[in-house]
N, C-alpha and C positions, 0 to 999 in steps of 0.2 A: 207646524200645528200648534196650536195655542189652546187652552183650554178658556170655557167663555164663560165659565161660573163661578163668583167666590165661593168660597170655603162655607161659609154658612148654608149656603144652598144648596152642599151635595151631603147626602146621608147613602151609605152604603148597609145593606140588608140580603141575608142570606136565608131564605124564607119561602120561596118558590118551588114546590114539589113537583111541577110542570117541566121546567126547564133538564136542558141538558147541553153538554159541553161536546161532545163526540156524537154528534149526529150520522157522521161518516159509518160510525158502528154497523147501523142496520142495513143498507145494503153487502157489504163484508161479509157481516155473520151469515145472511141470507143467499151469498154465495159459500161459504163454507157448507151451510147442511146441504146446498143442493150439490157442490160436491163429494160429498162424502163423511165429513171430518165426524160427526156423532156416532154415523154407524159403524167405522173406520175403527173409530179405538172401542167402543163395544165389545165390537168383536174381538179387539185384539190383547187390550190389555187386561190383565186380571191381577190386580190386586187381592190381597189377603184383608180380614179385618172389615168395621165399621171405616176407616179412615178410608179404604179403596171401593164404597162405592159408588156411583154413578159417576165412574172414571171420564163418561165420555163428555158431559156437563162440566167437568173441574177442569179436563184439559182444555175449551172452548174456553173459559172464562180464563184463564191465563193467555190461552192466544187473545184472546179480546180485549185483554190490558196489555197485552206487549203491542200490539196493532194502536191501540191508542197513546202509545209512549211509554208506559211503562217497566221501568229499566231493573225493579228487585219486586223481592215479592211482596213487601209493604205498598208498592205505588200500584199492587194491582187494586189498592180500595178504590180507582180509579173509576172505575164500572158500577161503585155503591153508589152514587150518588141523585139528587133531583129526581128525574122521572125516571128512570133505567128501568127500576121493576117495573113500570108501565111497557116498557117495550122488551123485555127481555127476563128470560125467566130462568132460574139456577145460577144466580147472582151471589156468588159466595165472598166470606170474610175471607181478607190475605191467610190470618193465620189457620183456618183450614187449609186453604190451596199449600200452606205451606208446609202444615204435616203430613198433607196428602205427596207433596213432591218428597220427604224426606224419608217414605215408605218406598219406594223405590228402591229395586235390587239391579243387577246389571243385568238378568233375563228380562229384567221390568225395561230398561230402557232399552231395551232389546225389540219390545213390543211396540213401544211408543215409535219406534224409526220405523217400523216397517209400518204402521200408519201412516205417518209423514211421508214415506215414498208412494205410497195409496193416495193420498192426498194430491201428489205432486202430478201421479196420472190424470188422475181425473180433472185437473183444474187446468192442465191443457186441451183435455177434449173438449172442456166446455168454453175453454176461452185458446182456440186456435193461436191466436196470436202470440201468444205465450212461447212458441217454438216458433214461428215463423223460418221460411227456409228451411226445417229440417232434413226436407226430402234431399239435399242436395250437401249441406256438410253440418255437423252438431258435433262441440267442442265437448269434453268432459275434462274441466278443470281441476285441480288439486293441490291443494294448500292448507300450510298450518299455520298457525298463528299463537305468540306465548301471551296470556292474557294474565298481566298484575296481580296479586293479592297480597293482602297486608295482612290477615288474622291467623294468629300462630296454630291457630287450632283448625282451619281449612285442611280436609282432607286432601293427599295429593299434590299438595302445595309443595315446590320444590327447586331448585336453581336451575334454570335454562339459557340457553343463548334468542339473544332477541336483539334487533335494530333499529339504533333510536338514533333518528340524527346522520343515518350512514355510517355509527359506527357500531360494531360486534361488542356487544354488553350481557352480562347473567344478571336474570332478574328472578325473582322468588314467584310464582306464579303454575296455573293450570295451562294445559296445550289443547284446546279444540284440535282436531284433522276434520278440514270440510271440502265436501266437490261441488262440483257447479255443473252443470250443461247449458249450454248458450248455442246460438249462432251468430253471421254474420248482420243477419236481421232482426236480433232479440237481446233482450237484457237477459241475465246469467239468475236460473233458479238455482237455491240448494235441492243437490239430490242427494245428499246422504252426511250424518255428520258422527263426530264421536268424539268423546273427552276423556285426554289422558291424564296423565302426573305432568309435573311443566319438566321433569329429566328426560322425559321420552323424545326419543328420536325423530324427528320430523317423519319419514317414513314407516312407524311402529303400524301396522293395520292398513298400511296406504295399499298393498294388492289387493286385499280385500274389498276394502273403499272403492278402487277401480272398477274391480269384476259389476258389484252391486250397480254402480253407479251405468253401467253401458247398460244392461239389463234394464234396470229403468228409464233410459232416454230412453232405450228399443220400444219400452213398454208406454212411453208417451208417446209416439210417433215418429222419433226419429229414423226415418226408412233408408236415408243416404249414408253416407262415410262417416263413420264416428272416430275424432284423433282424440286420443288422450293427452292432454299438455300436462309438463309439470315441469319444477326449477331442478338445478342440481340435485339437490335433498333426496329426489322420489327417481334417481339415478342407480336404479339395481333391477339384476334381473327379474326377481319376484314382481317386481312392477312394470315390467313392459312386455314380462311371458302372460299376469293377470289380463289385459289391454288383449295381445293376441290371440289368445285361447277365448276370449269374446266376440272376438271378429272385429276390435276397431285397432285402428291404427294409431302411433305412438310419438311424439314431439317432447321430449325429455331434454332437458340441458345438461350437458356432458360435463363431468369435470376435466379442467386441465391442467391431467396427469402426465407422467413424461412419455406415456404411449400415444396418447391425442397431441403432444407436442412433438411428435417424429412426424406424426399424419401431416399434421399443417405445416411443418417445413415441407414434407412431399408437391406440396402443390407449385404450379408452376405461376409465376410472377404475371405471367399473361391471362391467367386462368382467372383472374379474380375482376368482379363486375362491381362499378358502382350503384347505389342505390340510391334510394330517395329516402332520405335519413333528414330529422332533424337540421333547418337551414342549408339542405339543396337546395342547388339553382339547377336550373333545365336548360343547356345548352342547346339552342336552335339551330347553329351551323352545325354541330357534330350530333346534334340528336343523340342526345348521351345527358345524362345527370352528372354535374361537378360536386362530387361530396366528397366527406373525410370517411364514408363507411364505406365498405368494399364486401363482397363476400364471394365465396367459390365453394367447393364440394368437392367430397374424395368418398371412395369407398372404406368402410370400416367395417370389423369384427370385433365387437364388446364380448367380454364377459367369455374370452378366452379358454382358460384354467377351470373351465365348469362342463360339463358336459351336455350345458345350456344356449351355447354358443349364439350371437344373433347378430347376423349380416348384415346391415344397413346405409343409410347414405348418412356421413358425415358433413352436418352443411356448418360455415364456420363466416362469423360475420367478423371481420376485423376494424378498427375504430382509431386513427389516427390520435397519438399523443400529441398535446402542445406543448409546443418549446416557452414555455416560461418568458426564458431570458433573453427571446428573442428580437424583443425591442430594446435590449442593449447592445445590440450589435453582433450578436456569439448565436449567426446561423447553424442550427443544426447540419450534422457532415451528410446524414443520412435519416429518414423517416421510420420513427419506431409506433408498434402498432398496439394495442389491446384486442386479445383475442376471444370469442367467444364462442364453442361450440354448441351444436346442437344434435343429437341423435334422432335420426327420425327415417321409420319406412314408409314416410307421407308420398303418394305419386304426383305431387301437383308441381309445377314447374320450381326451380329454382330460389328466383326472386318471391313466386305465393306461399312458398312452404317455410321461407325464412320471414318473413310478413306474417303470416297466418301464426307460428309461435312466438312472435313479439305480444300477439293479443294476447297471450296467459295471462298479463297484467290484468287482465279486467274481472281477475277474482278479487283483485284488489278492493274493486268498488263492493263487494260482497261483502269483505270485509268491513271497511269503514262503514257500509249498514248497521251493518251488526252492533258495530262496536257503542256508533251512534244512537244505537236500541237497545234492543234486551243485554246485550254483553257489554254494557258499563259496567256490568258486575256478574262475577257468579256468586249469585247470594246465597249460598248453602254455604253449610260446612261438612257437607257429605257430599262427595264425590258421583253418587249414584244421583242425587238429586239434579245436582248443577248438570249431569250427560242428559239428563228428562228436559232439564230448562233450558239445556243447547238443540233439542230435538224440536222442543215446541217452539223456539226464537223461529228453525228453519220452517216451521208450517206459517209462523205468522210473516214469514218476508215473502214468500210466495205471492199467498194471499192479498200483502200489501201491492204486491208486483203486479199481480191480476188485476187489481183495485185501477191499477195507474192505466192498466191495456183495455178496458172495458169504458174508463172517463174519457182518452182522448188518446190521440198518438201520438202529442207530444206528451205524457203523461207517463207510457210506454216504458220509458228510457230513463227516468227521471228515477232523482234520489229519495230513499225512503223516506228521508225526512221532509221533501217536498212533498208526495202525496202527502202525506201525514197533515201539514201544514193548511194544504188547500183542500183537503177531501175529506178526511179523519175528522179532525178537532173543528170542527164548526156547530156551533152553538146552536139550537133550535130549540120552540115551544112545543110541546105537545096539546095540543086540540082537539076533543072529544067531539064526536057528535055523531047520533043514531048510532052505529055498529063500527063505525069507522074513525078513524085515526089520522091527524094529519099535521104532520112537522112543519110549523111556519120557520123559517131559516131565515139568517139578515138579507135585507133589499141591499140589489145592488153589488152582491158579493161578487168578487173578482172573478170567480170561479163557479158561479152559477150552472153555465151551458156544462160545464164538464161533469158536475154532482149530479145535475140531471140527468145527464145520459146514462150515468153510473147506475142511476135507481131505475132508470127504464129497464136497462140490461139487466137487472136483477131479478124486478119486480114484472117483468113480461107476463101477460094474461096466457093462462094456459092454454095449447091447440085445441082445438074444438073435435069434439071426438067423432 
């Protein structure tokens, strides 16, 4: 691409009260009131003081700048700009939003989540697709995350363990604990979140987290099997008696302690099945998968020495080591393995229950959302604040989520930062005329069919009575 104008001939001017940069805004926000989110926190939060009122206006305009890119509370001026007050009304300056966040008490974000999970129902009944499959299996994921900070004066701020690179590092930093519900057929909403000190234990609040969390898929639609996944960390009995005292089932990763390493010596050498792992080949004459991953299953009883005891299937993947040095000639005498357990009273065969908590990773992509959004920062230095701005990140990824299931089904799936890119941030005029309103958008945009379907799906003419 080449530009085809000298220098004299271009003049740049910032002048236009029409224009706007986030057109994608209005269908969004016009799915947020029609699910719920004004009357939601209304109701729910209460603030004290002139700074807490019309809570339900201050929290939209922060989702409305985190939905548009907005990563602190200075980039929420985002929403000030060109025509916005022509489309949109309760348009506030960062540094309200940000005394209004810094009022917040931990009842206060207390309120603001249980909106967000109000939110999170309603925004699947209105966009089914959002759960697809539920009827048959809905994952409820669980994971923490230690998020950096530098200002010595960050509330909460404290040395945690965190993995950069693959290796085990302490970093100075706050701990989100966030869950997810997915299926096989859908991308992963948050359904419930909460921000600690970065010394707390990955597991601090995680039964809690749980219980809520089924509750809520239950309360979106999920009508089939609900498995609770999580990594070693959230390996205790408070969080897998949370899971079954709800009615879902449990896929937890076992540590390997010297009692899960008696287990898998118990297994017999014949008992172990290969899989389709990472660079299997599928053997035609023996009908069999040639991999380096193998897995079997034993019966186990966790959590012994408690009077909480829980019986379940021990399923254990093991993972071929490579011999290094074995292109120098120094065969290995014998095959040594990496082992991995898993706890789980999932009933689904074998091979689908040791598959099915391999997906846990896909909280992962929740995260990198995140991180990629609102949580480049916790920009408070109150602790109660930044739990409000981990609470409103989870209504706006949602929402962005919905954003991508309503434009297109490839859209569905896709990264927040992709919708954001082709739905969000597209630039339009605003055009009066008689009573009516109408956003000219660039010709030609790549993504045309898909903004349009978005606003059709939004802006549908009401049933006729």
């Amino acid at each position: 691409m080449r530009l085809l104008h000298p220098v004299a001939a271009l003049r740049a001017e910032f002048d236009d009260p029409s224009l706007v940069s986030c057109a994608g805004l209005v269908p969004v926000m016009r799915l947020a009131g029609d699910v719920g989110l004004y009357d939601l926190v209304r109701a729910s939060v209460r603030l004290p003081g002139s700074v807490g009122c019309n809570p339900a206006g201050k929290t939209a305009a922060i989702v409305a700048g985190m939905v548009a890119g907005a990563d602190s509370i200075d980039d929420l001026d985002v929403v000030r700009h060109g025509g916005m007050g022509a489309l949109f009304g309760g348009v506030y300056a960062p540094s309200t939003l940000g005394s209004f966040l810094r009022a917040f008490t931990f009842g206060h974000v207390k309120q603001v989540q249980r909106a967000a999970a109000g939110v999170l129902v309603n925004l699947v009944g209105q966009v089914p697709a959002l759960l697809r499959g539920g009827d048959a299996v809905t994952f409820v994921d669980i994971d923490s995350m230690l998020r950096r900070v530098y200002g010595k004066a960050k509330q909460g701020a404290s040395f945690g363990h965190a993995k950069v690179g693959g290796y085990d590092v302490r970093l100075r930093g706050l701990n989100p604990l966030i869950a997810t519900i997915s299926t096989l057929d859908s991308a992963p909403l948050v359904a419930a979140t909460r921000i600690r000190a970065g010394s707390a234990s990955s597991a601090r609040g995680a039964a809690a987290m749980v219980a809520g969390s089924v509750r809520t898929a239950r309360q979106a639609g999920a009508t089939g099997t609900i498995v609770v996944r999580g990594d070693s960390a959230f390996y205790s009995r408070k969080v897998i008696w949370a899971a079954m005292r709800n009615g879902a089932r449990f896929s937890i990763t076992a540590r390997v302690d010297a009692k899960v390493k008696a287990a898998i010596a118990a297994i017999a050498e014949d008992a172990w099945t290969a899989i389709k792992y990472p660079r299997a080949v599928w053997d035609e004459h023996e009908q069999r998968w040639i991999s380096d991953a193998q897995i079997a299953e034993v019966g186990y009883t966790a959590f012994e020495a408690s009077k909480h005891a829980v019986t379940a299937r021990l399923i254990v993947r093991r993972v071929r080591r490579r011999n290094d040095k074995a292109v120098s000639g120094q065969d290995e005498l014998f095959p040594t393995w990496r082992y991995h357990a898993v706890f789980t009273d999932s009933r689904y065969p074998l091979a689908q229950a040791e598959s099915q908590h391999r997906g846990h990773a896909v909280i992962e992509q929740v995260n990198a959302d995140l991180i990629d959004g609102p949580l480049a920062h916790l920009p408070s230095g109150r602790i109660n604040a930044n739990g409000a701005w981990l609470a409103l990140a989870a209504i706006a990824h949602n929402l962005t989520r919905a954003t991508g299931a309503l434009a297109s089904f490839t859209l569905a799936k896709a990264r927040g930062h992709t919708i954001r890119r082709k739905i969000i941030t597209v630039a339009a005029k605003i055009v009066r005329h008689a009573r009516a309103i109408t956003l000219r958008l660039p010709a030609h945009w790549p993504w045309q069919h898909e903004w349009q379907t978005l606003f059709a799906n939004t802006h549908a003419p009401p049933a006729p009575g």
